[in-house]
C-alpha positions in Angstrom: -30.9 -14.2 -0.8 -27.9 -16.4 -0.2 -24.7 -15.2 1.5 -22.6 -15.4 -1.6 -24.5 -13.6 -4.0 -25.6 -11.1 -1.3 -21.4 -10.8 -1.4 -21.2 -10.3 -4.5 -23.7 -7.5 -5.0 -21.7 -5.9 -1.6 -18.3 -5.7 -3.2 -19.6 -4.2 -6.4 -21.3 -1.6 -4.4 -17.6 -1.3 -2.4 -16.1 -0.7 -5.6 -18.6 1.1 -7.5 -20.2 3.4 -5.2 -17.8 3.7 -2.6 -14.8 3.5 -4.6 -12.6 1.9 -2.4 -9.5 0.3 -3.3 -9.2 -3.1 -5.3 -7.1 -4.0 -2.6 -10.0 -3.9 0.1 -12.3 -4.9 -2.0 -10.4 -8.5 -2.4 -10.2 -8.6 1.1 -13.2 -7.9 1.8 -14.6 -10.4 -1.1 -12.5 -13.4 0.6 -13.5 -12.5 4.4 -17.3 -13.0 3.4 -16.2 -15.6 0.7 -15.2 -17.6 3.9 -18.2 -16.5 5.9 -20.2 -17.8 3.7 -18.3 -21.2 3.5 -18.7 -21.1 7.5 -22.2 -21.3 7.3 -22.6 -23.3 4.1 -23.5 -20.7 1.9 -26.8 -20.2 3.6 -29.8 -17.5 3.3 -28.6 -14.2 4.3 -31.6 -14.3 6.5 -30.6 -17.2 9.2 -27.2 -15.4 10.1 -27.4 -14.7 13.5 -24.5 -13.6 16.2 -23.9 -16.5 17.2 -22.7 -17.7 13.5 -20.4 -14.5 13.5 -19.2 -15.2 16.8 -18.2 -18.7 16.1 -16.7 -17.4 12.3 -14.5 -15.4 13.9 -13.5 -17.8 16.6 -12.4 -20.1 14.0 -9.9 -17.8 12.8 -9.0 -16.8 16.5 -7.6 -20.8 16.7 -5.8 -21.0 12.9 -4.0 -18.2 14.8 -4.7 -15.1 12.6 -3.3 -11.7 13.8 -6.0 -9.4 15.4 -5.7 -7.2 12.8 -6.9 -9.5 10.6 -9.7 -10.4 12.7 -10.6 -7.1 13.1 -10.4 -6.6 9.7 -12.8 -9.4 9.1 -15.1 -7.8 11.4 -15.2 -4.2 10.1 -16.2 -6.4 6.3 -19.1 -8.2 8.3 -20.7 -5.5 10.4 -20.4 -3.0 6.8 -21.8 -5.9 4.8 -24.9 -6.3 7.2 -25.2 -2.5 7.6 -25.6 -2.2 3.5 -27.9 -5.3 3.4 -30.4 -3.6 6.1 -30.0 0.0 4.3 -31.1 -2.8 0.7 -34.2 -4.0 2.4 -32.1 -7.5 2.4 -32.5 -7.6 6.6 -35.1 -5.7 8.9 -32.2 -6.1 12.1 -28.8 -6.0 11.9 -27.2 -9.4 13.4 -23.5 -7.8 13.7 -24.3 -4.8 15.8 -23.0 -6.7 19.1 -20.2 -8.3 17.7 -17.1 -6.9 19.1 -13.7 -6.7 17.7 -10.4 -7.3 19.4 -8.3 -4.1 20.2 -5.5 -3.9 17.7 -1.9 -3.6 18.9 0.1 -0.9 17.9 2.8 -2.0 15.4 5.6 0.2 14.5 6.4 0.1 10.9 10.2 -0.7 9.7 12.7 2.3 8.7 15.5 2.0 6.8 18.0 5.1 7.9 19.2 7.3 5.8 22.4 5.8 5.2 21.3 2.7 4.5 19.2 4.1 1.7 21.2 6.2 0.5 23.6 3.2 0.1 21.1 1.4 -1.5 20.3 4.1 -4.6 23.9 4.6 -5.0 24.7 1.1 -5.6 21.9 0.9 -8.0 22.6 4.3 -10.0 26.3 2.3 -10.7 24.6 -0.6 -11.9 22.5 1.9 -14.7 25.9 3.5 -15.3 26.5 1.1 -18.9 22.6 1.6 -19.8 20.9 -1.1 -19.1 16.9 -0.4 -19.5 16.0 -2.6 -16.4 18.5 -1.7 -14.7 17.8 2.3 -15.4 13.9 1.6 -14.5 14.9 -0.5 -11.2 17.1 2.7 -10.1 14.1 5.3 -11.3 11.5 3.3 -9.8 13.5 3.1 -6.1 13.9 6.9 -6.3 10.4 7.6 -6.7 9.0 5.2 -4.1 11.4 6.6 -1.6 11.6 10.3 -3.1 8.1 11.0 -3.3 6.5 8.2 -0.7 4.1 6.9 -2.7 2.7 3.5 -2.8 3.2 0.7 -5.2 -0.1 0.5 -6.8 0.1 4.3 -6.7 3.6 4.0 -8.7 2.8 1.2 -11.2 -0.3 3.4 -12.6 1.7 6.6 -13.4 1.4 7.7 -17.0 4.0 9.4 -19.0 1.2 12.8 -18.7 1.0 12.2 -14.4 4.8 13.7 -14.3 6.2 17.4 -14.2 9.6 17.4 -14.5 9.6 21.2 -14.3 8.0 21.8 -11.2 9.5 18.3 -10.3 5.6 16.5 -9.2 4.3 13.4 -9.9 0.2 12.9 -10.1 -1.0 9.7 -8.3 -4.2 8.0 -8.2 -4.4 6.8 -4.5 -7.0 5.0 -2.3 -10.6 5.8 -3.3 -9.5 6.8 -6.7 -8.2 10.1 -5.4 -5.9 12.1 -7.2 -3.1 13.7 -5.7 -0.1 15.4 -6.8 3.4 14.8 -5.1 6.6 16.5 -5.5 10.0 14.6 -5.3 13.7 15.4 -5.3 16.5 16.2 -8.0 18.1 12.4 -7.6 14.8 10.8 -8.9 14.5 13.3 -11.7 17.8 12.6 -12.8 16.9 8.7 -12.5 13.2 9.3 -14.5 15.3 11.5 -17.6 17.8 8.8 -18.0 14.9 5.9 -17.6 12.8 7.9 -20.1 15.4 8.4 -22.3 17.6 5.2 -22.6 15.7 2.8 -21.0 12.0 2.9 -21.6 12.3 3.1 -25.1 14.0 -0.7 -25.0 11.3 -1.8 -23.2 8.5 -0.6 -24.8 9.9 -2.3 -28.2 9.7 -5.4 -26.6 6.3 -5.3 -26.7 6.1 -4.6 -30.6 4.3 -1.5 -29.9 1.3 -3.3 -28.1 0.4 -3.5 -24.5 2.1 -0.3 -22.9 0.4 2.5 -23.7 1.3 5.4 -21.6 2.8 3.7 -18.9 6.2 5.1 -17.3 7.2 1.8 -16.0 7.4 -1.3 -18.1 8.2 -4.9 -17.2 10.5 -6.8 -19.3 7.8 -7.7 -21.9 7.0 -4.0 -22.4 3.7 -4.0 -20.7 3.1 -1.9 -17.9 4.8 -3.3 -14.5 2.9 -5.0 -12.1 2.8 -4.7 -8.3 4.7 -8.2 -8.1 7.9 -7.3 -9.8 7.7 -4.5 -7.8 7.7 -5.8 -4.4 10.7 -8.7 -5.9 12.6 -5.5 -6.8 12.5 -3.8 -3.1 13.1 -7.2 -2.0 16.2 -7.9 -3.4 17.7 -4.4 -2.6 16.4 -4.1 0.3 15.8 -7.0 2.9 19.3 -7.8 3.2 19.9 -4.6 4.4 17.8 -4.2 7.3 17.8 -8.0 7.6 14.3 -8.4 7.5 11.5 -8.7 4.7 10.9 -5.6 3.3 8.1 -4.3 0.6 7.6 -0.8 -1.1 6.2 0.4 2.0 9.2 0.2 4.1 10.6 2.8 1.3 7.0 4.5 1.7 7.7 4.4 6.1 11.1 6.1 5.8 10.4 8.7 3.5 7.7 9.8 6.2 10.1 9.1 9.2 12.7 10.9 7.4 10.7 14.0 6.4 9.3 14.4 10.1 12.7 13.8 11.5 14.0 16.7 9.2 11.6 19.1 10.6 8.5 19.1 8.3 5.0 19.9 9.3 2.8 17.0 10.3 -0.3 18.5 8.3 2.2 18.6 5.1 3.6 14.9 5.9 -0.5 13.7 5.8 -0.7 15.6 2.4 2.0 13.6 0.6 1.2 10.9 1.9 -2.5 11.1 0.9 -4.0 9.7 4.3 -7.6 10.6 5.1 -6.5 10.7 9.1 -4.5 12.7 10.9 -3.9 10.2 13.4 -2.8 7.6 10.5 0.2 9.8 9.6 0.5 10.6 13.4 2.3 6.9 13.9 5.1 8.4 12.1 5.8 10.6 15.0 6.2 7.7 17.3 8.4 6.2 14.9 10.8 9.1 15.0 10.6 9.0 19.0 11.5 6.1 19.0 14.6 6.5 17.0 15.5 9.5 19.1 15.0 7.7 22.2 17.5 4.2 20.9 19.9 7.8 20.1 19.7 8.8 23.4 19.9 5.2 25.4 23.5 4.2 23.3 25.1 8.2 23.2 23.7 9.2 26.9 25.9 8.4 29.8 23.1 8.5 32.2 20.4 6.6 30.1 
């Protein structure tokens, strides 16, 4: 069987069996997409270690990050490991190819201020009604008030929230469901979105293309991850003076829970990691933000 449609069969099983998400799945579809351009699309068969070895070193001089090299690695050594357990290979070519060590990246936190800031600037801007303006302010309350991320966000239905007990139910990685609370200011945002702006919206699509669907673009069709991530943009990067996505909202809400005191194990939960030890970075985040306290208020730091 050739590379590509050993690929193919791979990713559906991802998706399909293991359920992960459709963002892995692309990646993983493009990192054996270019594997198999590396070798010219050849029989599954003739890949040996030294083909992964020089793949990888290809992307080592375009100057890719090591975490996407590593990344790259984890999709070749899982795709060979499913096409031995498929009776596609009797050995396993990747089982001595070895990964760089990823570096330890801190994630970006906006401070509470800054945020706060932020949502109040935007809650003026709903203040006359405007439906976009009413979503952008509802959608920035949720992503910060309850964490969650953008995919996660985009595919809430008018059933997922609970404005009594004030939760919101989120399909996350793996197609899990979770449910996560948030806070009176994005309540208030979500009544007067539901109320005065989604209805505008949802004309706009003549009564087509929304379905249940809290968030709508300016068509009326449910809102995509793009418009999104322009939205945070905009509000966002120029005040930390950096790019910034939904998950710099999704990074402080963490950082700001831990800071206020609550329990790691209860931090993981909201978040809907898997790991401990993913949530744990969090922890180093807020040391580090007591630490930059102490250096500039200290006089003997």
């Amino acid at each position: 069987m050739r590379i590509d449609d050993a690929a193919t069969d791979y990713t559906r099983h991802l998706a399909e069996v293991r359920r992960l998400s459709p963002a892995t799945v692309r990646a993983y579809r493009s990192d054996l997409a270019s594997l198999a351009a590396a070798c010219g699309a050849a029989v599954i068969a003739d890949v040996d270690l030294e083909h992964l070895r020089d793949w990888l070193w290809q992307a080592v001089q375009r100057g890719d990050s090591r975490a996407t090299i590593a990344r790259r690695t984890a999709a070749v050594r899982g795709f060979f490991a499913w096409a031995v357990e498929s009776g596609l290979l009797p050995t396993d070519p990747s089982l001595r190819l070895v990964a760089p060590k990823r570096g330890r990246t801190l994630p970006r936190v906006a401070t509470a201020d800054t945020l706060t800031a932020v949502l109040a600037r935007l809650e003026h801007a709903a203040v006359d009604g405007d439906p976009v303006a009413l979503r952008d302010h509802a959608i920035l309350e949720l992503l910060y008030g309850a964490a969650v991320r953008v995919s996660e966000l985009c595919g809430v239905d008018l059933d997922d929230l609970d404005p009594d007990r004030r939760t919101v139910r989120v399909v996350g990685k793996g197609s899990k469901d979770r449910v996560v609370p948030f806070g009176d200011p994005a309540l208030r945002a979500i009544d007067a979105y539901l109320v005065r702006g989604r209805p505008v919206l949802a004309a706009r699509a003549g009564g087509e293309g929304h379905g249940r669907a809290v968030f709508l673009g300016v068509r009326g069709a449910r809102i995509g991850s793009r418009a999104v991530y322009d939205l945070v943009s905009r509000e966002l990067a120029p005040e930390l003076n950096a790019a910034a996505g939904p998950h710099a909202l999704r990074h402080s809400a963490a950082t700001h829970l831990l800071d206020g005191g609550a329990d790691l194990r209860a931090v993981q939960e909201i978040l809907g990691h898997a790991s401990l030890g993913t949530t744990q970075i969090y922890t180093h985040v807020s040391s580090e933000r007591l630490a930059a306290a102490y250096r500039l208020a200290h006089p003997r730091a």
